[in-house]
matplotlib code that plots the C-alpha trace (Angstrom):
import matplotlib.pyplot as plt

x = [49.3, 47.0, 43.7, 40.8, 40.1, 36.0, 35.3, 31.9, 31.2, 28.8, 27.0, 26.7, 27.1, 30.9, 29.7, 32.3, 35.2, 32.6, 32.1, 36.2, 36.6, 34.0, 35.4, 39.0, 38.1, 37.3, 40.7, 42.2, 43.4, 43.8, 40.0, 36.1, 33.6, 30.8, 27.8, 26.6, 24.2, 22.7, 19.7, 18.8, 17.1, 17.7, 21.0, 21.8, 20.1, 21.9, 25.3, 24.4, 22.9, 26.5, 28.9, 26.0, 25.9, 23.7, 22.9, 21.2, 19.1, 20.3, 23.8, 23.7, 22.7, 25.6, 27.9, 27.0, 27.7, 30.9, 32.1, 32.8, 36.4, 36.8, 34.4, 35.0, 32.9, 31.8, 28.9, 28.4, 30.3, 27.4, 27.4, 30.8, 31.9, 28.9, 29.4, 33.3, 32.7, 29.9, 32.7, 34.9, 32.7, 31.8, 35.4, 35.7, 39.1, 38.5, 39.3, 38.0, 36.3, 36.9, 36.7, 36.4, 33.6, 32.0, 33.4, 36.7, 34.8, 33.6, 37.2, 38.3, 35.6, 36.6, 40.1, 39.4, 36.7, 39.4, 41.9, 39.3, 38.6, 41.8, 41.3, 43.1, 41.8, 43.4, 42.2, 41.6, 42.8, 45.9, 46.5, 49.2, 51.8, 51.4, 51.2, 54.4, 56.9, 59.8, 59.3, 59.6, 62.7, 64.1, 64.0, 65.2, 68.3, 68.7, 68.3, 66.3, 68.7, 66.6, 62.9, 61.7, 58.0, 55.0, 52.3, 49.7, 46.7, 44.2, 41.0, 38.2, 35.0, 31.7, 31.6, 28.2, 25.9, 25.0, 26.5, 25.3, 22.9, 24.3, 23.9, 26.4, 23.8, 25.1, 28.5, 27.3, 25.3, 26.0, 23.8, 26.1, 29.6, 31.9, 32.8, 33.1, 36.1, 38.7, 38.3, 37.0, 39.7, 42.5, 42.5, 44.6, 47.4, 47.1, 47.7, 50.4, 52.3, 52.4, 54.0, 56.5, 57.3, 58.0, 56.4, 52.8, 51.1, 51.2, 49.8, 46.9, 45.0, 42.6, 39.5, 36.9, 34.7, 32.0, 33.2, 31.9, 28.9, 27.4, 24.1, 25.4, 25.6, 29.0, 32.6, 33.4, 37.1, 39.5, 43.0, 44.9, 47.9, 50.0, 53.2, 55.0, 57.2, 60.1, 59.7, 58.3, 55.5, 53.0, 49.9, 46.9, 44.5, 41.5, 38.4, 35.7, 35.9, 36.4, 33.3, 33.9, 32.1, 29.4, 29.2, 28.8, 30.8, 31.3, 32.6, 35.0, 36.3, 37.8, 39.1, 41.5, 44.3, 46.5, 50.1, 52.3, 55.4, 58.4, 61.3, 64.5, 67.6, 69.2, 66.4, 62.9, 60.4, 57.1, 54.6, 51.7, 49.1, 47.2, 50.4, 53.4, 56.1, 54.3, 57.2, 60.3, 63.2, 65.8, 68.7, 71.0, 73.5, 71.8, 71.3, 67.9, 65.0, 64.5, 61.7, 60.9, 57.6, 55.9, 54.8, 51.5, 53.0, 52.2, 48.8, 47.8, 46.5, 42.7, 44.1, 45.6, 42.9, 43.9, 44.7, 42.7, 46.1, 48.0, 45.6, 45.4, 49.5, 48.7, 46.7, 48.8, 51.9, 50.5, 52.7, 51.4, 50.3, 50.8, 47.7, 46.4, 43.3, 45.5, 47.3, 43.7, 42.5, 45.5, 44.9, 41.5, 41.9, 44.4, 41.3, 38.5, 41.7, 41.3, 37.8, 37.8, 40.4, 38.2, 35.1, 37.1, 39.4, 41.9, 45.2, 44.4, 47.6, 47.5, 48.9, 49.8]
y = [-9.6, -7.5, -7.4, -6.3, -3.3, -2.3, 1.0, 2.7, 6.2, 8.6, 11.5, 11.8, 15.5, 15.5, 12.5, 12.1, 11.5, 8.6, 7.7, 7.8, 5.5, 3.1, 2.5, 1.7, -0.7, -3.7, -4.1, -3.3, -6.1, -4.0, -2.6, -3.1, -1.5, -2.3, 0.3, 4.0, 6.3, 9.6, 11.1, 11.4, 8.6, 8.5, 9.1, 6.8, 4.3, 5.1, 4.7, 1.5, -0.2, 0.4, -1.0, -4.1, -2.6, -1.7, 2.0, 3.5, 6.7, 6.8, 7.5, 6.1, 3.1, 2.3, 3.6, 1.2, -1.8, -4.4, -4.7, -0.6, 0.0, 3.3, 5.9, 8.5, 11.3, 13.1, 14.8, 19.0, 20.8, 21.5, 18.0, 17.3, 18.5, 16.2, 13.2, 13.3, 13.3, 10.7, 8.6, 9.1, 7.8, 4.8, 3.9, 4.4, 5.9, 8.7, 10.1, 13.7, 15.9, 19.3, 21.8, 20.1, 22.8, 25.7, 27.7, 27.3, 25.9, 22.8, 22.2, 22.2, 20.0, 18.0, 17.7, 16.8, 13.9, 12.3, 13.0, 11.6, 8.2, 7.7, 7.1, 7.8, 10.4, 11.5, 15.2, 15.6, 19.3, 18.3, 15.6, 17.9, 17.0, 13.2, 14.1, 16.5, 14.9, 15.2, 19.2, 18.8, 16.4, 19.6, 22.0, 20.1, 19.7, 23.2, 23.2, 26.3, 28.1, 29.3, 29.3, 32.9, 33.1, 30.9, 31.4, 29.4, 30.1, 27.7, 28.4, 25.8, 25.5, 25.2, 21.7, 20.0, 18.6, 15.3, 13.9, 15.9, 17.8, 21.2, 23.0, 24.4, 23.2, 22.9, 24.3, 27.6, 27.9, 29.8, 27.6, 24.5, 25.7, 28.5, 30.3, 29.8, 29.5, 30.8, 27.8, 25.3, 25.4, 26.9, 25.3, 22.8, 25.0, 26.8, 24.0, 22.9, 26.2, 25.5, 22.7, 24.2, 27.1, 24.6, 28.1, 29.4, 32.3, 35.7, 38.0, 37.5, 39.9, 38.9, 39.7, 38.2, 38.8, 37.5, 38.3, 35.5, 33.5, 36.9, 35.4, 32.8, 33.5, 33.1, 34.5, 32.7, 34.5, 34.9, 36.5, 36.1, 37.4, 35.7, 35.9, 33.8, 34.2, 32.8, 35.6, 33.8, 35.1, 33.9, 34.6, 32.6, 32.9, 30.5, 30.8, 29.1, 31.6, 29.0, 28.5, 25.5, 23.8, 24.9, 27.0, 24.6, 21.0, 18.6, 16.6, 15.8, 18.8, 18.1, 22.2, 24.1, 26.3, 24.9, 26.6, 26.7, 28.7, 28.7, 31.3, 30.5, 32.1, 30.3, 28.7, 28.7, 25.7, 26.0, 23.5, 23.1, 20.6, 19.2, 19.6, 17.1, 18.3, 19.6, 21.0, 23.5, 24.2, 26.9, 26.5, 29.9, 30.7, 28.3, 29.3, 27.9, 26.0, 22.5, 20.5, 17.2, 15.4, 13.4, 10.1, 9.4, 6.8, 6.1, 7.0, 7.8, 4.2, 3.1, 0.1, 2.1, 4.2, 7.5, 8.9, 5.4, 3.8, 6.3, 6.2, 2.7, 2.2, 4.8, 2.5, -0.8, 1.1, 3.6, 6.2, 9.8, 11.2, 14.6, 14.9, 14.9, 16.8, 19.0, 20.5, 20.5, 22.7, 25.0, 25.5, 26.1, 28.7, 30.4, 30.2, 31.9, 34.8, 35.7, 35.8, 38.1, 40.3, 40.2, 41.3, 43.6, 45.1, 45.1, 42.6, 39.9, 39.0, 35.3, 34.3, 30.5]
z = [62.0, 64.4, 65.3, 62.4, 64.0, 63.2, 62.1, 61.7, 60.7, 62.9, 60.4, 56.4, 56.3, 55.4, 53.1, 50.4, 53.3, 54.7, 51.2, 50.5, 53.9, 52.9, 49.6, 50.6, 53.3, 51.2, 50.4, 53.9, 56.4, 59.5, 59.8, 58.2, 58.1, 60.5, 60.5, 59.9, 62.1, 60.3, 60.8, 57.1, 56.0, 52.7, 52.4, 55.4, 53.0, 50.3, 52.7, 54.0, 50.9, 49.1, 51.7, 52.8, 56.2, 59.4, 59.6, 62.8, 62.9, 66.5, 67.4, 70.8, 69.3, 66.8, 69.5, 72.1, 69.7, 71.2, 67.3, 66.7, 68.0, 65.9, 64.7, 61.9, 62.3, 59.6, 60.8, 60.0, 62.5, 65.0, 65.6, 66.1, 69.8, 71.1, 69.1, 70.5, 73.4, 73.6, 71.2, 73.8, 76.9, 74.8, 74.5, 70.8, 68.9, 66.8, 63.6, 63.8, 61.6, 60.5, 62.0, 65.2, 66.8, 66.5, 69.8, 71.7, 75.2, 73.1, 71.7, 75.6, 76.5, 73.8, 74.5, 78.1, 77.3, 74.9, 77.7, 80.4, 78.7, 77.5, 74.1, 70.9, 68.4, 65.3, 63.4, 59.7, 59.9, 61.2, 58.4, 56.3, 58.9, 58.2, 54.2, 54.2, 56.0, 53.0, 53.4, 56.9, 56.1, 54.3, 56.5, 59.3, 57.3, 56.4, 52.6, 52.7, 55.8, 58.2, 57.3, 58.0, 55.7, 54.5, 52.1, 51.3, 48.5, 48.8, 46.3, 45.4, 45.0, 47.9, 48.6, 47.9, 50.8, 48.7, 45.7, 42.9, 44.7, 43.6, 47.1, 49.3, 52.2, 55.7, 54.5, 54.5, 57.3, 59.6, 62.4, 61.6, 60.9, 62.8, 59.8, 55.5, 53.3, 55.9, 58.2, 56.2, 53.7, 55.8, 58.7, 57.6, 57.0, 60.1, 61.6, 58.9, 59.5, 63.0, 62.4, 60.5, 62.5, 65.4, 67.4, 68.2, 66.4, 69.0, 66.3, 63.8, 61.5, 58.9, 56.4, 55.2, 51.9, 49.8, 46.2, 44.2, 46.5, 47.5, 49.1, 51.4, 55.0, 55.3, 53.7, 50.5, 51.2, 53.5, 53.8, 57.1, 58.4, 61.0, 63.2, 65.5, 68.4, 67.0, 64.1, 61.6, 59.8, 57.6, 54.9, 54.2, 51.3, 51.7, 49.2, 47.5, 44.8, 42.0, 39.9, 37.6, 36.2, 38.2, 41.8, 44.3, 43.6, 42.0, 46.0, 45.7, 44.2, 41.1, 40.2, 42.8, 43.0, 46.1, 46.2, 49.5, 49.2, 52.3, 52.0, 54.0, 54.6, 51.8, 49.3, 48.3, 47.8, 46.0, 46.5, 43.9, 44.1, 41.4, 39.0, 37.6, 38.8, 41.6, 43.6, 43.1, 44.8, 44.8, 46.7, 47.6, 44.5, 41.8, 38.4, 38.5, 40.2, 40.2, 40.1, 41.5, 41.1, 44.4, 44.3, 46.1, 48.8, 50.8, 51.3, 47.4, 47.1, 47.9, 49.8, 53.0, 54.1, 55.4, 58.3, 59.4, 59.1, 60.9, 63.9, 64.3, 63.9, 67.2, 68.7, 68.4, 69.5, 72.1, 70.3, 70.5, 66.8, 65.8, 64.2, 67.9, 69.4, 71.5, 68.4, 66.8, 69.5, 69.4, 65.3, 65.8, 68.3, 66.1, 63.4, 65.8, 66.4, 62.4, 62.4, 65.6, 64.3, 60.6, 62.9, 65.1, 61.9, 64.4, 64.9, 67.6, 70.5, 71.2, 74.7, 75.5]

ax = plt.figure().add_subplot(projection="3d")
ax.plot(x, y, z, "-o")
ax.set_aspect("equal")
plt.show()
């Protein structure tokens, strides 16, 4: 049995992933939940009341505190390149939110302070390679031949600042985040089809568009365009262009369109969340698709938090995760690169 590891979250902005921690640690033996710092008072109230915990208006404070061995931080984006690497120089593990800055120097200093005090640190946006390991399974067997293109469609709703509050708030501000739909929705599968590529993206070309939230100050959609050196290339649509049942929420968000598609040399397989059976495949020369459904295992159930497990089976083994920082920073420079090439309307060279 190891250690009870304690875990204490640093911001409220990204407050239903604090609120989705919180809830399954009651009935988890490796961690508990030990405080919360956030600068709203009421809400921080709110937070601490629910779980029968300390919250701190100060940061500093809950950081410097012997019983916090791992901080989730779900502050707005702003807030997250200095809160890392304070984390960091306390000594704390981290589960990192997403995106993880607002400029590419703050994800290198990031990087480095992790690096510096030796510390592990697991990222949200790269949590589809921990979820998808049968595709990766797949294709590392060959079933699909060669893979050779991706798409992904990813379309919900603006997420809400507060439960029920009905405002897009800090996610759409262009003072607290580095861009809209395109990042905060897609940089997930950025980093996902990095992943699967097994390459790095040398070309990317992109736009960006408000169609549907036309008086927020960022893009409500985005459509990027990507290719890697080994040849692969990919397309992403990311988009809060769904409006049901009401513009901004309900968080979490209960109405999406999430579809990722792969084309190999010798099959196809359609993933589509949200939907039983949610996956197809189509090998070469069958006379038709088949579809499988996914259980939720092993991190559908309240009582294994996630990606909390995953870090702290990191921590206990000293194993390397590939959820890491460094591949963070490499997604999130990939994501900056599409909204250059969407300022610029010009295709953007990546050099590694």
């Amino acid at each position: 049995m190891s250690r009870r590891w304690g875990v204490a979250v640093l911001g409220l902005g990204h407050w239903y992933s604090a609120f989705g921690l919180a809830r399954a640690l009651p009935g988890y033996a490796r961690a508990r939940l030990v405080g919360a710092a956030w600068h709203d008072r009421a809400q921080l109230d709110a937070f601490t009341s629910a779980f029968d915990v300390p919250g701190f208006e100060d940061y500093d404070a809950l950081l410097a505190r012997d019983d916090v061995d791992i901080v989730q931080i779900a502050a707005p984006v702003v807030e997250i390149p200095e809160l890392t690497i304070r984390a960091a120089r306390a000594g704390k593990h981290i589960l990192l939110g997403k995106p993880m800055a607002m400029r590419v120097d703050q994800a290198d200093a990031m990087v480095a302070a992790v690096r510096d005090a030796g510390v592990r640190c697991v990222a949200f946006q790269g949590q589809m390679r921990l979820r998808a390991g049968s595709i990766r399974a797949r294709l590392d067997r060959g079933d699909l031949g060669d893979l050779v293109v991706m798409h992904q469609t990813g379309r919900w709703s603006i997420a809400e600042d507060w439960q029920n509050s009905g405002r897009p708030g800090w996610f759409a501000d262009p003072a607290k985040v580095p861009g809209g739909a395109l990042i905060d929705e897609g940089i997930y599968w950025i980093d996902f089809f990095r992943y699967l590529a097994g390459s790095e993206v040398v070309e990317v070309d992109a736009q960006t568009a408000n169609l549907v939230h036309r008086d927020i100050g960022v893009e409500d959609w985005g459509l990027a365009f990507f290719r890697f050196a080994n040849g692969i290339v990919a397309t992403l649509e990311a988009s809060w262009t769904i409006c049901a049942p009401r513009p901004s929420g309900p968080s979490p968000k209960q109405n999406s369109v999430v579809r990722l598609e792969l084309v190999g040399t010798r099959g196809e397989l359609v993933e589509q969340w949200f939907r039983d059976p949610g996956r197809g495949v189509l090998a070469a020369g069958a006379d038709n698709w088949i579809f499988e459904r996914q259980a939720e295992a092993p991190f559908g159930g309240t009582q294994v938090p996630f990606p909390l497990d995953h870090l702290i089976d990191c921590i206990e083994t000293g194993r390397e995760s590939p959820a890491s920082i460094e591949e963070a920073r490499r997604s999130f420079i990939v994501a900056m690169a599409a909204y250059e090439a969407a300022r610029g309307g010009k295709v953007v060279r990546l050099s590694w």
